[in-house]
GUNUDO-492608 format. One line per field, with one value per residue (C-alpha): x, y, z; residue number from 1. Coordinates in pm, 1 decimal. Example, Ala and Ser with C-alpha at 12.3 -4.5 7.8 and 13.67 -1.06 7.14 Angstrom:
c1 c(1230.0,1367.0)
c2 c(-450.0,-106.0)
c3 c(780.0,714.0)
num c(1,2)
// end
This chain:
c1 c(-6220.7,-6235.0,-6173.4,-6438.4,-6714.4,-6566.7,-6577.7,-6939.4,-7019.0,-6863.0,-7098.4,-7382.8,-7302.9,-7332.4,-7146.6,-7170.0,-7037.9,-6751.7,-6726.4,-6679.3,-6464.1,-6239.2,-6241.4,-6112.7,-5846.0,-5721.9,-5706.6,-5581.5,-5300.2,-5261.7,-5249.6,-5026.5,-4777.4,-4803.0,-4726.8,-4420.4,-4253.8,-4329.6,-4150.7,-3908.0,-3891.7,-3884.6,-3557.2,-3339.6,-3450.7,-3267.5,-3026.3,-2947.5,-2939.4,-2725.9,-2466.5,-2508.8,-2417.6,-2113.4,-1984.9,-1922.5,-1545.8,-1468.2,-1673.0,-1475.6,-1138.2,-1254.2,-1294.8,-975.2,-784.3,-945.3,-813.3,-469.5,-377.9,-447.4,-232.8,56.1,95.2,125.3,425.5,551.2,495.3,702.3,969.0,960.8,980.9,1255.1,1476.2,1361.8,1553.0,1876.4,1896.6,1897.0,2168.3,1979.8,2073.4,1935.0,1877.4,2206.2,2354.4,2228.5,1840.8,1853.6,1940.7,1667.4,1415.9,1491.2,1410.3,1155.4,974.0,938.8,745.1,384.0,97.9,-228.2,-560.5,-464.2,-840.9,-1049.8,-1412.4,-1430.7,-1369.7,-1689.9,-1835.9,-1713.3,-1885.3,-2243.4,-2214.6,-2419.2,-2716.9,-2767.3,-2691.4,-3011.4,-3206.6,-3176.5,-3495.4,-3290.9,-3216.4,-2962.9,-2786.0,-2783.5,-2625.3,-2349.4,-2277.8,-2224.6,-1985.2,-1774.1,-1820.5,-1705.2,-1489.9,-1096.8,-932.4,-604.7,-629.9,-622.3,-371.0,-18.7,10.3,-91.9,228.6,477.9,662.0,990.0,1123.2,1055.8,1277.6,1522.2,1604.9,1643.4,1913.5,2106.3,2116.3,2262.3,2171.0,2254.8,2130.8,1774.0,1772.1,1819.4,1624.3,1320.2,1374.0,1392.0,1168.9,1017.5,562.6,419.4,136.9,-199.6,-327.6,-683.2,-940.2,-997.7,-635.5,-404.7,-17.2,146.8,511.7,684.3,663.5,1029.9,1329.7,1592.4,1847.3,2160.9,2375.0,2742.1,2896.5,3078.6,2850.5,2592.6,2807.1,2902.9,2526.0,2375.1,2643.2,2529.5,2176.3,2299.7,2472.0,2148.3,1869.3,1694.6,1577.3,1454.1,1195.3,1086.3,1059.9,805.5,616.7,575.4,444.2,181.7,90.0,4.8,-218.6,-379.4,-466.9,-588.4,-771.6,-933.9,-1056.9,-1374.8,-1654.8,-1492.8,-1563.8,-1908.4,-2045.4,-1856.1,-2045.8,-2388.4,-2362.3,-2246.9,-2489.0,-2773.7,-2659.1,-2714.7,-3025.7,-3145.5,-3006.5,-3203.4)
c2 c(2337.7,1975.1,1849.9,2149.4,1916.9,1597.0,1764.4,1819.4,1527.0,1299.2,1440.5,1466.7,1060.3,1118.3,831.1,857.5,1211.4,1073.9,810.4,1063.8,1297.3,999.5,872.7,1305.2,1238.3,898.8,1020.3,1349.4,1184.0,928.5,1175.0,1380.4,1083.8,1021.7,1376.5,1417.0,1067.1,1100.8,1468.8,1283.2,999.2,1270.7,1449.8,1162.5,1052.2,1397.7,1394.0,1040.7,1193.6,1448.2,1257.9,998.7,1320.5,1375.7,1087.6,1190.3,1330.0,989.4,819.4,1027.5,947.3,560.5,614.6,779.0,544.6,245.3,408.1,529.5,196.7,43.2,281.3,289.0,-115.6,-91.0,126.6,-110.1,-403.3,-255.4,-182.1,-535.0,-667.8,-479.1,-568.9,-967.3,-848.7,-712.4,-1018.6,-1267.0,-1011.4,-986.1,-705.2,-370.9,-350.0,-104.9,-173.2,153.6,68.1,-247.6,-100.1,139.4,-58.8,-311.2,-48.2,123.5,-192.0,-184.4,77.4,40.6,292.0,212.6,350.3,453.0,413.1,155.2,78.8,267.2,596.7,508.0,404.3,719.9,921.5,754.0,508.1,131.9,297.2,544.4,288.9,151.3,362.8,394.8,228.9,184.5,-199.5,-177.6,159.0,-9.6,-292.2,-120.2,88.4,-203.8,-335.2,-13.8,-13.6,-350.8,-481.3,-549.7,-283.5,-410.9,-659.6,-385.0,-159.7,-143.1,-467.2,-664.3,-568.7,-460.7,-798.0,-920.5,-784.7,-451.8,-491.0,-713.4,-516.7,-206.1,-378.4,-419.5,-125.8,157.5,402.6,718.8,574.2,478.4,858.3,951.1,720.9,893.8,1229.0,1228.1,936.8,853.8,903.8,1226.3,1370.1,1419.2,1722.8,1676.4,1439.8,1269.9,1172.2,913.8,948.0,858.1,675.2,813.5,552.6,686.7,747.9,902.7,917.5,792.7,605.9,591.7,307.1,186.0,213.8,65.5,-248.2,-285.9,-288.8,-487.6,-755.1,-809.4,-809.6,-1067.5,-1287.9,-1303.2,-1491.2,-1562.7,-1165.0,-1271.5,-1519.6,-1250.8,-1033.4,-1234.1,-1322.7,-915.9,-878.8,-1199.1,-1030.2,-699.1,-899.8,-1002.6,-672.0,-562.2,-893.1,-798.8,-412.9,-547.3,-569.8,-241.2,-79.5,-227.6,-117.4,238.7,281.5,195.9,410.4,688.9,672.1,579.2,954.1,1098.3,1025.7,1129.3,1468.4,1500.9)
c3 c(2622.7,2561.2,2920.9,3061.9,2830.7,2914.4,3286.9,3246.9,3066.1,3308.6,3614.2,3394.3,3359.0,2946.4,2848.4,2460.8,2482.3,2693.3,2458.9,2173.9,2391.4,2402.3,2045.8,1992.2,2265.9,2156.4,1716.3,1799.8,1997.1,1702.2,1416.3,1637.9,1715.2,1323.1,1166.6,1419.1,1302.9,947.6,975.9,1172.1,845.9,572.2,775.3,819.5,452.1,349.8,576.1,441.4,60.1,162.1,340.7,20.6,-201.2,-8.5,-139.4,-455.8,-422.8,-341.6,-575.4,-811.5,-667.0,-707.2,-1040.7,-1135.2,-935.1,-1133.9,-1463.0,-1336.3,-1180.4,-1499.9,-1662.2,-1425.7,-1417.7,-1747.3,-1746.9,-1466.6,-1681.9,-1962.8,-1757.1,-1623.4,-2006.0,-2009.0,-1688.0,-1816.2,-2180.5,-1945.5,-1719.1,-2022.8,-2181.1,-2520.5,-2765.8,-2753.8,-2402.3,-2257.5,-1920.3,-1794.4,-1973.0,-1736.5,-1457.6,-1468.5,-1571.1,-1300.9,-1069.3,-1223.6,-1271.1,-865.0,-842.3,-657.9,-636.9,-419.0,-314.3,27.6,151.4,337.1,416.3,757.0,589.3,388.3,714.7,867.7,671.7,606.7,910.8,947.2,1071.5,787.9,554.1,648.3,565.6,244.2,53.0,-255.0,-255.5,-491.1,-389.2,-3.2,-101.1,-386.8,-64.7,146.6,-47.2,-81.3,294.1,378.2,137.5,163.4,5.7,80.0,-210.1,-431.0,-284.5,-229.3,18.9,-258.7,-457.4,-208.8,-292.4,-212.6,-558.1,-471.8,-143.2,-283.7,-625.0,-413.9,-212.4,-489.6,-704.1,-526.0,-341.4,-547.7,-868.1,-713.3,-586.8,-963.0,-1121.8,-882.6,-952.6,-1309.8,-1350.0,-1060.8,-951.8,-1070.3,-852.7,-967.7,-1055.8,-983.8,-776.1,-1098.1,-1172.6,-1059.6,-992.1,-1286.1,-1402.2,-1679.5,-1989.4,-2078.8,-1872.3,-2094.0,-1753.1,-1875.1,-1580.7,-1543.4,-1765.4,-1520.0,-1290.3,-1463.1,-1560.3,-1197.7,-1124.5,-1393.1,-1297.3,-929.8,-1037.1,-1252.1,-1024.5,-805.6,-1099.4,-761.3,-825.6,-1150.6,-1035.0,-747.7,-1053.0,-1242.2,-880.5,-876.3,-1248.7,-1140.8,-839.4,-987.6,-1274.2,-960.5,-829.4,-1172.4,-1216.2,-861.0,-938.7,-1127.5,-833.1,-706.2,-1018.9,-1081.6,-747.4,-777.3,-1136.9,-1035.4,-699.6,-897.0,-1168.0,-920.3,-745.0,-1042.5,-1137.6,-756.4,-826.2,-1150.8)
num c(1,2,3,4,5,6,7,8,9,10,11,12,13,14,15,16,17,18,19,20,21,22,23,24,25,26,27,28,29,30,31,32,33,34,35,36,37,38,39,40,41,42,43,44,45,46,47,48,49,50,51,52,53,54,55,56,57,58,59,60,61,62,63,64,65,66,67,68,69,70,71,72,73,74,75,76,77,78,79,80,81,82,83,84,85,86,87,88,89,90,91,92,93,94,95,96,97,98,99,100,101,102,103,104,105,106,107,108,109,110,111,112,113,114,115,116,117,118,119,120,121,122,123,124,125,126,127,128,129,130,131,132,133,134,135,136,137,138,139,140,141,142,143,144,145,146,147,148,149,150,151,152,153,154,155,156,157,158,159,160,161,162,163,164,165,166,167,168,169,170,171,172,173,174,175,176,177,178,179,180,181,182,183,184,185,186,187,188,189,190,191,192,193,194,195,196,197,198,199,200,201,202,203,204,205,206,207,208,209,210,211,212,213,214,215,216,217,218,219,220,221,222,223,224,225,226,227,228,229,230,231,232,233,234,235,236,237,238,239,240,241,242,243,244,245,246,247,248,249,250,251,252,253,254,255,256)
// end
């Protein structure tokens, strides 16, 4: 209907009503353009939100690993005390209580996560646009950071290899199955190391072993270069944590 007037108006030489035909054209095509990108906006606003919300499992698995790595280098650490006690040869501390702790103070546990599987799953260009400043940039660093400094290549020291040279083979095998990581049981858990290890090692055996871990104090040193470099890890969970806990709490005030 509009270009039959504009048709007629045209031979008829009516310029104002051309004019006005035009000014319909011109909005219409405007308000058109506008309502199709600010549908366009509002879906990849929610399709940001949702992807954001499927974050949450591993937001949660953060979170637990945060607590359980605390709580499993503490075990370590006690162990370590322990294999220090049987290398100086100080009272209380068995041949057989060495030998396990030694070992059991080797242990490492990590995340077993980067930043691209954060990327995989929101990607740089979603990340965008997201108009929380705070939430964009808490995700950024999730996204980006080194997560290696907080996993198991931060620990995996030369103690760990060198202590397992020594001790043999069947008593390490022991040692991990009546002692050794315990799965989690849910997403909010961590694998965890028994405090206690009531194995009891051959005496002989034992003796034989705690005497070649003995005769190499070099293992000693590599043993308090581990217990440093797991303070280290610890030390470097903090901006991990912070940014974790304000995405996370940020989520859930969204979903309220």
């Amino acid at each position: 209907m509009i270009y039959k007037r504009f048709a007629a108006n045209l031979r008829a030489q009516n310029w104002f009503a051309i004019g006005i035909e035009l000014l319909i054209v011109v909005v219409g095509v405007f308000i058109g353009t506008w309502v199709a990108n600010w549908n366009q906006e509002r879906a990849a606003q929610a399709e940001t939100r949702r992807m954001i919300a499927q974050l949450d499992p591993s937001l949660r698995f953060l979170q637990g690993y945060f607590d359980g790595i605390r709580a499993y280098y503490g075990v370590t650490r006690k162990y370590a005390e322990t294999a220090q006690a049987g290398w100086d040869g100080r009272p209380g501390v068995s041949e057989s209580a060495f030998v396990i702790a030694a070992y059991q103070a080797s242990q490492i546990a990590g995340i077993g996560t980067n930043g691209s599987a954060w990327a995989n799953v929101l990607g740089a260009d979603r990340l965008r646009e997201i108009e929380d400043t705070e939430l964009r940039t808490d995700l950024s660093t999730l996204m980006s950071s080194d997560y290696a400094q907080i996993d198991t290549p931060a620990v995996d020291t030369p103690y760990r290899r060198n202590v397992r040279r020594l001790i043999p083979m069947g008593v390490q095998e022991r040692i991990r199955e009546r002692c050794g990581d315990r799965p989690p049981q849910t997403i909010d858990e961590f694998v965890t190391l028994p405090a206690r290890c009531d194995l009891v090692i051959d005496a002989e055996v034992a003796a034989q072993t705690a005497a070649k871990l003995r005769s190499r104090p070099e293992v000693l040193e590599d043993l308090q270069w581990h217990m440093a470099a797991q303070a280290a890890l610890l030390g470097n969970l903090g901006p991990f944590e912070a940014a974790t806990t304000r995405v996370r709490e940020r989520l859930d005030r969204l979903e309220r």
